[in-house]
C-alpha positions as CSV (number, residue, x, y, z in Angstrom):
1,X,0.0,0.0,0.0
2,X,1.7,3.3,-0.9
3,X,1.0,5.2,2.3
4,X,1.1,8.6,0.8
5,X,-1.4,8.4,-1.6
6,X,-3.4,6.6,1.3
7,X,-3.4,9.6,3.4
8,X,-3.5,11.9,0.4
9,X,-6.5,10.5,-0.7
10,X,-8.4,10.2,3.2
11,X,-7.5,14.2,4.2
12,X,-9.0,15.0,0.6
13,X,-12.1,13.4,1.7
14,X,-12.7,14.6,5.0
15,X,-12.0,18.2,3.5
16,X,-15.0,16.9,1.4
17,X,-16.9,15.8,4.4
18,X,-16.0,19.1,6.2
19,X,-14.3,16.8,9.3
20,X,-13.6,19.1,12.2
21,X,-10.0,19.7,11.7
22,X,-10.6,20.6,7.4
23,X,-12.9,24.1,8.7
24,X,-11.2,27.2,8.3
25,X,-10.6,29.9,11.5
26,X,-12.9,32.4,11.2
27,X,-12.7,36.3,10.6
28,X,-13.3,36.9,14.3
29,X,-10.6,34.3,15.3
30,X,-7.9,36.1,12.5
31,X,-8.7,39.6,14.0
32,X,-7.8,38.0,17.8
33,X,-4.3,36.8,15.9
34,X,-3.6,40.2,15.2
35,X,-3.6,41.3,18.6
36,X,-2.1,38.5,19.7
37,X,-4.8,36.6,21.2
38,X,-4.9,33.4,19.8
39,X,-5.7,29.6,20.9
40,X,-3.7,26.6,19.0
41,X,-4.6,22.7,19.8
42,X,-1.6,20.4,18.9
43,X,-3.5,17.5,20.5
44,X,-7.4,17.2,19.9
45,X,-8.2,18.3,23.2
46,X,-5.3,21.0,24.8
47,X,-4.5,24.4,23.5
48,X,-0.6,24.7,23.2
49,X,0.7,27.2,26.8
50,X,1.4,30.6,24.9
51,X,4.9,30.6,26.4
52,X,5.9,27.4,24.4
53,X,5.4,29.7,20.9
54,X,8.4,31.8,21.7
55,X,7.9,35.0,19.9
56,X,5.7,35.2,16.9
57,X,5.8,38.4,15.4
58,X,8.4,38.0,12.8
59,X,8.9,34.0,13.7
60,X,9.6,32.2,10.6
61,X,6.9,29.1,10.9
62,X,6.6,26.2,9.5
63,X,3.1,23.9,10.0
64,X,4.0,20.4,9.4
65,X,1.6,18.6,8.1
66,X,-1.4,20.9,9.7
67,X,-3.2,22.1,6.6
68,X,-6.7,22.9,6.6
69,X,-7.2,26.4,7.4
70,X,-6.7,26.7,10.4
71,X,-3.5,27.2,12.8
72,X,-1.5,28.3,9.1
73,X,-3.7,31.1,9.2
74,X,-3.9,32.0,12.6
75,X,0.3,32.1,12.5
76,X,0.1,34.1,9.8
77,X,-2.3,36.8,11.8
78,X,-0.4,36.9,14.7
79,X,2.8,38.4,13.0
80,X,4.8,35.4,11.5
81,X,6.1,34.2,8.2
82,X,4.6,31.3,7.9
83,X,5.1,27.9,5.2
84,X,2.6,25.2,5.2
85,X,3.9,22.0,4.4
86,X,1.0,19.2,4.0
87,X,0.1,16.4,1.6
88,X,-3.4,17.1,1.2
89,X,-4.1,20.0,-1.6
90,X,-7.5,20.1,-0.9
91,X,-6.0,20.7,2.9
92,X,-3.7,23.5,1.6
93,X,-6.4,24.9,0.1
94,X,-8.4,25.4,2.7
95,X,-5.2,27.4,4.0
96,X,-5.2,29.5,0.9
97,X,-8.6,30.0,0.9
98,X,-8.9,31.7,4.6
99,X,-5.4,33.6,4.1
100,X,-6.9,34.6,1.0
101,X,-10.3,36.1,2.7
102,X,-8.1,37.4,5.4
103,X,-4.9,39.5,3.1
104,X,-2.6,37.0,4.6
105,X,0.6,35.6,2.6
106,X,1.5,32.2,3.3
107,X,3.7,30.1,1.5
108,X,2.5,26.3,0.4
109,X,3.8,23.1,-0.4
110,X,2.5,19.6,-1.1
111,X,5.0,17.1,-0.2
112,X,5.8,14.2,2.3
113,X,6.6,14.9,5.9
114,X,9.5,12.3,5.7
115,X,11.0,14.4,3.0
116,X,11.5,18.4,3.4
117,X,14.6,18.3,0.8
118,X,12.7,21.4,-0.6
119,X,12.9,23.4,2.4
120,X,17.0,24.6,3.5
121,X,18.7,23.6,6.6
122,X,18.2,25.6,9.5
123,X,15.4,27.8,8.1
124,X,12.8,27.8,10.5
125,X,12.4,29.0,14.1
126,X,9.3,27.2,15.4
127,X,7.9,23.7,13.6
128,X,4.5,23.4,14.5
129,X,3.4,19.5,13.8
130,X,0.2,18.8,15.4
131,X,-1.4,15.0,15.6
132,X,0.4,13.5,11.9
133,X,2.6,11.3,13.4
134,X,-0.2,8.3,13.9
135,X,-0.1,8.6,9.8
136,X,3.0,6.7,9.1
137,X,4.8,3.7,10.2
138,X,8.3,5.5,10.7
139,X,8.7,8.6,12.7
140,X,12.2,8.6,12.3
141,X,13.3,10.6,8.8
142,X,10.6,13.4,9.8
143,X,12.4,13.9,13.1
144,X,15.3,14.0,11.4
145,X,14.1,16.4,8.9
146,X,13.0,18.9,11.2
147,X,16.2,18.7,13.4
148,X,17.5,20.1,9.5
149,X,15.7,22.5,9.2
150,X,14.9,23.9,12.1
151,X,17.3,26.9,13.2
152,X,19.6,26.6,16.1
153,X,17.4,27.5,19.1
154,X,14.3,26.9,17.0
155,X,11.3,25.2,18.6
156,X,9.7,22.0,17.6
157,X,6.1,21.3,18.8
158,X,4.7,18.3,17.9
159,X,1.3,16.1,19.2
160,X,0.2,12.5,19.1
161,X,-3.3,11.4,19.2
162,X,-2.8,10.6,23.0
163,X,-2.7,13.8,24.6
164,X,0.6,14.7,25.2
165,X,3.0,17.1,23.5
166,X,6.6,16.3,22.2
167,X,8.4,19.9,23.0
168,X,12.2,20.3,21.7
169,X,14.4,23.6,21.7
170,X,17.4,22.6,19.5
């Protein structure tokens, strides 16, 4: 089974489906970012303590595999330069679609977790990576991706399904 396509394929249809984690922030929630009032989930259940963010304003960001309109734009509001990095185009379309509405730039990029070859080394200072990990059957090569490119000091947040948060400074 090629994995990829498998995952590819299910995000595309729960965009379809409008599942929970495909809807779009709304216009309220974006005018909150911009004053720097904001609340992020990394887990299905636990909003992210603001102190693990570091500083947004000006933060380059990049959302791991956490398309679908929602924390992309929310980044994006709050000050930072943000990239999001999914598989799903229908999920990076909702995060065009909302930045769009909202006269936010984002940058975004279809690809595979495991592989960020198109992003350079030490690039980005916070890696926001919410509840993908469950989706593959080696963690590995996207933890050793991120170490790459994330900048020296740079913060990793990533979630599991389980609620608990993986939180790294490198």
């Amino acid at each position: 089974m090629d994995i990829l396509q498998y995952n590819r394929d299910a995000w595309n249809h729960q965009v379809d489906k409008k599942d929970k984690w495909t809807i779009p922030v709304t216009k309220e929630e974006i005018e909150l970012a911009r004053n720097g009032i904001f609340s992020i989930v990394l887990t299905p259940t636990k909003p992210v303590p603001m102190e693990w963010f570091g500083k947004i304003k000006d933060a380059v960001v990049l959302c791991l595999a956490s398309g679908g309109g929602q924390q992309v734009p929310i980044f994006a509001a709050a000050g930072a330069h943000v990239t999001s990095f999914d598989n799903s185009e229908k999920q990076l379309e909702q995060d065009t679609l909302v930045c769009s509405q909202n006269n936010l730039v984002v940058k975004t990029i279809q690809g595979d977790m495991r592989d960020l070859s198109v992003l350079e080394d030490a690039s980005f200072d916070l890696i926001f990576h919410p509840c993908s990990n469950g989706f593959i059957n080696d963690i590995i090569p996207v933890w050793k991706e991120c170490f790459r490119v994330l900048k020296k000091g740079g913060i990793l947040l990533s979630g599991f399904t389980n609620p608990f948060f993986i939180y790294l400074i490198r």
